[in-house]
C-alpha positions as CSV (number, residue, x, y, z in Angstrom):
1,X,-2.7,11.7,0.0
2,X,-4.3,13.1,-3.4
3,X,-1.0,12.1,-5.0
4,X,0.3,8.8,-3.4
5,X,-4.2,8.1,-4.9
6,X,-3.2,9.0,-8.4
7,X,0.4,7.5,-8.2
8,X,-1.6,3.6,-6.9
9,X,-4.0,4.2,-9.9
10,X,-1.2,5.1,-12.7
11,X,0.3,1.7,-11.4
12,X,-2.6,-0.5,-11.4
13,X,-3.3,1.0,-15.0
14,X,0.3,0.1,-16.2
15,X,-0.4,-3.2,-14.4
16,X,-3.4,-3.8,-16.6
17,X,-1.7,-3.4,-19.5
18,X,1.1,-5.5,-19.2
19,X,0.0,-9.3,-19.8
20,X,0.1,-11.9,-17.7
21,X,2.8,-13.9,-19.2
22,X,5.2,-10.6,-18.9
23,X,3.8,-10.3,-15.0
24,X,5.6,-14.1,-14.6
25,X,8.7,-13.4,-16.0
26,X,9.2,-10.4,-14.1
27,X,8.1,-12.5,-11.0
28,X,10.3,-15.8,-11.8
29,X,13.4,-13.6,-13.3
30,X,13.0,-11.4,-10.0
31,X,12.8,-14.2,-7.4
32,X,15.4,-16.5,-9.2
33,X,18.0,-14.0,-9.1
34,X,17.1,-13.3,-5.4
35,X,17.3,-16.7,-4.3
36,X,20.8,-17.5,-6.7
37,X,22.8,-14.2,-6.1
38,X,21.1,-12.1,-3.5
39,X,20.6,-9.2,-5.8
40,X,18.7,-7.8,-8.8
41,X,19.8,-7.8,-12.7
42,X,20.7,-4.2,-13.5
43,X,18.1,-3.1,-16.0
44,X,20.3,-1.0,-17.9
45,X,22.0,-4.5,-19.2
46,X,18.7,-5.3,-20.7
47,X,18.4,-2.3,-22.5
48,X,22.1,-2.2,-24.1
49,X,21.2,-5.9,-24.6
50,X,17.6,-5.5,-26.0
51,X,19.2,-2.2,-28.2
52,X,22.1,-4.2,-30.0
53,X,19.6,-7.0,-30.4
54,X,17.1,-4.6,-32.1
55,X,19.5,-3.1,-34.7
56,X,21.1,-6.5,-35.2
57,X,17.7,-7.6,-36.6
58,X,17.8,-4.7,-38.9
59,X,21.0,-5.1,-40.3
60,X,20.3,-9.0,-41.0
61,X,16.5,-8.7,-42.0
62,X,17.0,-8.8,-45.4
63,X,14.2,-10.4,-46.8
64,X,11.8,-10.0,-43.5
65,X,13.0,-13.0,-42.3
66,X,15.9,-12.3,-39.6
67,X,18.9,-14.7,-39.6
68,X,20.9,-14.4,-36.8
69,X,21.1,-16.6,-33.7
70,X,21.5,-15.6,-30.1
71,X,24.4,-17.2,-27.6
72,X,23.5,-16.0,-23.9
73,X,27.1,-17.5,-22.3
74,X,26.7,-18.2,-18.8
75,X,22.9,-17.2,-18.6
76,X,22.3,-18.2,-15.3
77,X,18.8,-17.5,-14.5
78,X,18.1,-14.8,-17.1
79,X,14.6,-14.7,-18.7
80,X,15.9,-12.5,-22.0
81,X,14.6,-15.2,-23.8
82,X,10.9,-15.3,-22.4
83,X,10.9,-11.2,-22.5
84,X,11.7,-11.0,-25.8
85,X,9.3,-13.5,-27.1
86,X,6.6,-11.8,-24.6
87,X,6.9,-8.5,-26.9
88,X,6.7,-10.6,-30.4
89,X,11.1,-9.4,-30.9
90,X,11.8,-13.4,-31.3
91,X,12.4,-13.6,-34.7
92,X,15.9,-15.3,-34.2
93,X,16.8,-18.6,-35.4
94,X,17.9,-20.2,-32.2
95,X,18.4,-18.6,-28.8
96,X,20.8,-20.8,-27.2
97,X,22.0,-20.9,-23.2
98,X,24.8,-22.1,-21.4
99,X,26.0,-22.9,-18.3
100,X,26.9,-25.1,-15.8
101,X,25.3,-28.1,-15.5
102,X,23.5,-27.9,-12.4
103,X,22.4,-24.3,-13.8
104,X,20.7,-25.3,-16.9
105,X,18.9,-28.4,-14.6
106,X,17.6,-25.8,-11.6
107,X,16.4,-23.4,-14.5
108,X,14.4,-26.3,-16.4
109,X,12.3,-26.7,-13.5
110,X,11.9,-23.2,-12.9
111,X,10.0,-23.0,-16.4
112,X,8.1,-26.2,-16.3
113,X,6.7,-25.4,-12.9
114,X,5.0,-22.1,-14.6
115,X,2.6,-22.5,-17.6
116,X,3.3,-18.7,-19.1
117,X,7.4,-19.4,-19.6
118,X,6.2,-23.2,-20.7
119,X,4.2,-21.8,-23.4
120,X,6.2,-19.1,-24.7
121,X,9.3,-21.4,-25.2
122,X,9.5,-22.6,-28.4
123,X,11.9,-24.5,-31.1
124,X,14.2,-21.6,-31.0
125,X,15.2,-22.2,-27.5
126,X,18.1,-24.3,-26.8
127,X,20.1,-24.8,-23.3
128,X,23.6,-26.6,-23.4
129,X,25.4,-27.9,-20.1
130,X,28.7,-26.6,-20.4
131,X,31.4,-25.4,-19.3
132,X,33.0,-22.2,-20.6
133,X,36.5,-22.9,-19.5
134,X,37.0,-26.0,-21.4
135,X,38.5,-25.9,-24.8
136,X,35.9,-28.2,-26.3
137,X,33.0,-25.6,-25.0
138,X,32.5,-23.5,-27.9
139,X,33.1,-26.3,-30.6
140,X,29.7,-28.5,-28.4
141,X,27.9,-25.4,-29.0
142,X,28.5,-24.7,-32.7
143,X,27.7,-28.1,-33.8
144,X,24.2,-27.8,-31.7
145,X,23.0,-25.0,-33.7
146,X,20.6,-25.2,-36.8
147,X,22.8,-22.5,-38.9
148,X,25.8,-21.9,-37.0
149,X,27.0,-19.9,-39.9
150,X,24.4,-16.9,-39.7
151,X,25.4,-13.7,-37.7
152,X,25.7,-14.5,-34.1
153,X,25.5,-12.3,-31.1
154,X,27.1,-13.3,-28.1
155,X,26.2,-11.8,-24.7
156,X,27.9,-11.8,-21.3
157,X,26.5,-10.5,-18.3
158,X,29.1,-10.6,-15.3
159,X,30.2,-14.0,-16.2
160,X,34.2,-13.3,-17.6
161,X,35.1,-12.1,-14.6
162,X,34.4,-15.4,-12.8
163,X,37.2,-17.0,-15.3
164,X,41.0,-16.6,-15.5
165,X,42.7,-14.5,-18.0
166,X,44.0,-18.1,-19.7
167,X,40.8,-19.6,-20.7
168,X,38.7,-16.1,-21.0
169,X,41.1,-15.3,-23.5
170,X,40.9,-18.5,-25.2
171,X,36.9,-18.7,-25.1
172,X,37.1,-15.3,-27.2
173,X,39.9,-16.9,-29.5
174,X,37.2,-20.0,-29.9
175,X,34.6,-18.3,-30.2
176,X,36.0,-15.3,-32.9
177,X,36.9,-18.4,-35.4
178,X,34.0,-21.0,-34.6
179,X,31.7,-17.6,-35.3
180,X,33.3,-15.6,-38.1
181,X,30.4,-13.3,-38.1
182,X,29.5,-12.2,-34.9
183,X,28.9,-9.1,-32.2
184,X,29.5,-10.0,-28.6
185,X,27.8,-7.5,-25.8
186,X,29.8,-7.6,-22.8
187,X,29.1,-6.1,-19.1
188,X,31.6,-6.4,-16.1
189,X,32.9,-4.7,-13.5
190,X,35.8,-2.7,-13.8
191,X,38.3,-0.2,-11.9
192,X,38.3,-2.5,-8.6
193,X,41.4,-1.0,-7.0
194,X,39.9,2.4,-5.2
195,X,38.1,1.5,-1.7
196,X,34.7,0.9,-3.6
197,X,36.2,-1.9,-5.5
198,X,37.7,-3.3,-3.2
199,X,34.7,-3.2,-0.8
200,X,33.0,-4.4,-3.6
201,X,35.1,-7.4,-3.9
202,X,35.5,-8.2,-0.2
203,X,31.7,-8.2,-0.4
204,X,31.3,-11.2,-2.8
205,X,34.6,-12.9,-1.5
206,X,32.5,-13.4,1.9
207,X,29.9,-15.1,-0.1
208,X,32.5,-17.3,-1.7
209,X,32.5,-15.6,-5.2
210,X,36.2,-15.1,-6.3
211,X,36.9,-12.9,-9.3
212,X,39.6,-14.1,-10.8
213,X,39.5,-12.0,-14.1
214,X,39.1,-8.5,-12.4
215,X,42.4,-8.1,-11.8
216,X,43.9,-8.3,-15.8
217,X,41.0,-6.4,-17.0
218,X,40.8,-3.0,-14.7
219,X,39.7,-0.9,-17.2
220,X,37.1,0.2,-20.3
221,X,40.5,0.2,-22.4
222,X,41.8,-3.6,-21.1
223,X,38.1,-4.8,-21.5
224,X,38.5,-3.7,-25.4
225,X,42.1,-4.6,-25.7
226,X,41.6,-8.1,-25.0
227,X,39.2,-9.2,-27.5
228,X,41.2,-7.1,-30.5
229,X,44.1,-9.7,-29.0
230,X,41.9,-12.6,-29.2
231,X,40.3,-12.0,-32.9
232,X,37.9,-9.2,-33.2
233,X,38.7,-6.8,-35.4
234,X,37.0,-3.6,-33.4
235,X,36.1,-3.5,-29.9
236,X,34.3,-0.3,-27.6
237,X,34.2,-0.2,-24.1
238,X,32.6,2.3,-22.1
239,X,31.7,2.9,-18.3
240,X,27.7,3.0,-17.1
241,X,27.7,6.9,-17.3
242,X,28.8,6.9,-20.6
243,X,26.8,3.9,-21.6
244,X,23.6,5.9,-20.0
245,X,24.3,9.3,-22.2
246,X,23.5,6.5,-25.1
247,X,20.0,6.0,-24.2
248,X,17.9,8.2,-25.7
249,X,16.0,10.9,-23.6
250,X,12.5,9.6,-23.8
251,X,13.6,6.3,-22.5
252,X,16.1,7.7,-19.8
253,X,12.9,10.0,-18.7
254,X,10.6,6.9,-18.1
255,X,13.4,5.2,-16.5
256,X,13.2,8.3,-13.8
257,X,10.0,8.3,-13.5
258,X,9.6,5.0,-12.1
259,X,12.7,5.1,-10.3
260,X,13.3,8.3,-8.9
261,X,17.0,9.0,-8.3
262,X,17.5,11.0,-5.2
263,X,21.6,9.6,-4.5
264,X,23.1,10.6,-7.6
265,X,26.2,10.8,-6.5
266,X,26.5,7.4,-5.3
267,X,24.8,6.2,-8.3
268,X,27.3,7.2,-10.6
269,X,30.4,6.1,-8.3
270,X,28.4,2.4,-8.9
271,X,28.0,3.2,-12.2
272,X,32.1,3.9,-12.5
273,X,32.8,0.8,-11.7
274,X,31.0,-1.4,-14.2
275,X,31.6,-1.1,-18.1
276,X,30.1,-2.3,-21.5
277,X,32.2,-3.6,-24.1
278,X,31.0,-4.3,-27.5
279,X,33.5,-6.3,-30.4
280,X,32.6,-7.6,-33.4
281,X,34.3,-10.0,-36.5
282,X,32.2,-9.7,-39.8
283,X,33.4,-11.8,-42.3
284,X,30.2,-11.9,-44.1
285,X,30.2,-8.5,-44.5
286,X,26.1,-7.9,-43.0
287,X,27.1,-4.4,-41.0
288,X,27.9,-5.8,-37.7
289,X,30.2,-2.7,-37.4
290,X,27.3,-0.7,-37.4
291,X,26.2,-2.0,-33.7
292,X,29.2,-0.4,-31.8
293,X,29.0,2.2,-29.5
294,X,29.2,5.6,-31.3
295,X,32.1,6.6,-28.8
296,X,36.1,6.8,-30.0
297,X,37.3,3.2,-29.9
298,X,40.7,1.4,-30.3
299,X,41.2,-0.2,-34.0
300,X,43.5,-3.0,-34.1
301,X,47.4,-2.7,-34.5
């Protein structure tokens, strides 16, 4: 009883501390998701995410003054956005979203129906109704930027998947010449053949999410592969276990302690079947190279 005491008190002092704009995000991001998709972002997206955003500010902050903008592709209900200008890490030129239509509509009235995500968004924030399979997509969303010549990073959370191999690989092809300079952080699943992936994707099917990109892409090595096919000049892609080892050990020790792991096993099958991919085109020559994983990687032929 002594202990479940002290555990209530640590929390309600971590509570305290966190302020009340980051307590709505958490809430809104949390109950969005819930409602859209039935599940929970995994958190270690947001740190690989929040990582290569960090260091990307580094390598372009060359006069304290970062100039890079931020594409979140099929963003969905994320709140990356409203977390990162919560901590004061905003110091992007633009922070553009798109998605669907409908998407972008639903999400506006999610943040004007709460004050905190209200004030917190700002002239860097952009949202464009698109759609990521059309030709024309990447071209709308070039010429709606302030500086669409800057370093870009590119992020996409589960959302290639969703799209045949056709237009995925033409969306990179588009978006590696509209974007001469960028990094793109990708997460998907992967290695969907064993029983796990296919329970995985019997799962979603009777929800009515088809994966039509899981199929050409079943591995770390095909995730890389087809963005050095489609203009990148280096691509890395690594499973969750791997991509955990990269964290360092203070972080993955807080991680632990607020979520204690007690089915290891099974995490790390989940983990196997989900993979980070990072690829990057510098032709300004800022050190994008420098934000790949540190792991052996496939140059192009």
């Amino acid at each position: 009883q002594e202990e479940e005491e002290e555990e209530e008190e640590e929390e309600e002092e971590e509570e305290e501390g966190r302020s009340s704009a980051q307590v709505w995000i958490e809430l809104v991001d949390r109950s969005s998701l819930i409602e859209v998709t039935g599940s929970i972002a995994d958190p270690m997206a947001e740190i690989m995410i929040c990582h290569s955003f960090t260091h990307l500010l580094l390598i372009t902050d060359k006069a304290r003054t970062c100039r890079c903008n931020i594409l979140n592709f099929g963003a969905g209900f994320d709140t990356l956005y409203w977390r990162l200008k919560s901590r004061g890490d905003a110091t992007f030129i633009q922070f553009v979203e798109a998605d669907f239509d409908e998407v972008m509509i639903h999400k506006k009235e999610i943040i004007d129906r709460h004050q905190p995500l209200r004030e917190l968004t700002g002239d860097d924030y952009m949202s464009v109704s698109t759609d990521l399979r059309q030709p024309d997509s990447v071209s709308s969303i070039r010429s709606s930027l302030k500086e669409p010549d800057v370093p870009t990073m590119i992020i996409t959370e589960c959302v290639l998947v969703y799209m045949p191999p056709d237009p995925c690989h033409q969306l990179m092809k588009n978006v590696s010449l509209a974007f001469p300079s960028s990094f793109w952080l990708d997460y998907e699943p992967i290695n969907c053949t064993d029983s796990f992936g296919q329970m995985m994707i019997h799962n979603l099917k009777m929800r009515g999410c088809e994966l039509p990109g899981v199929v050409s892409s079943p591995t770390p090595a095909a995730h890389a592969q087809r963005f050095l096919d489609n203009g990148y000049i280096d691509a890395v892609a690594i499973d969750l276990n791997t991509a955990y080892t990269l964290i360092p050990l203070s972080e993955r020790t807080r991680i632990q302690r607020l979520e204690f792991l007690d089915e290891l096993e099974e995490w790390s099958l989940i983990n196997r079947h989900y993979c980070f991919t990072t690829a990057y085109i510098d032709s300004s020559g800022v050190g994008l190279s420098t934000l790949q994983f540190p792991v052996p990687h496939i140059p192009m032929q």
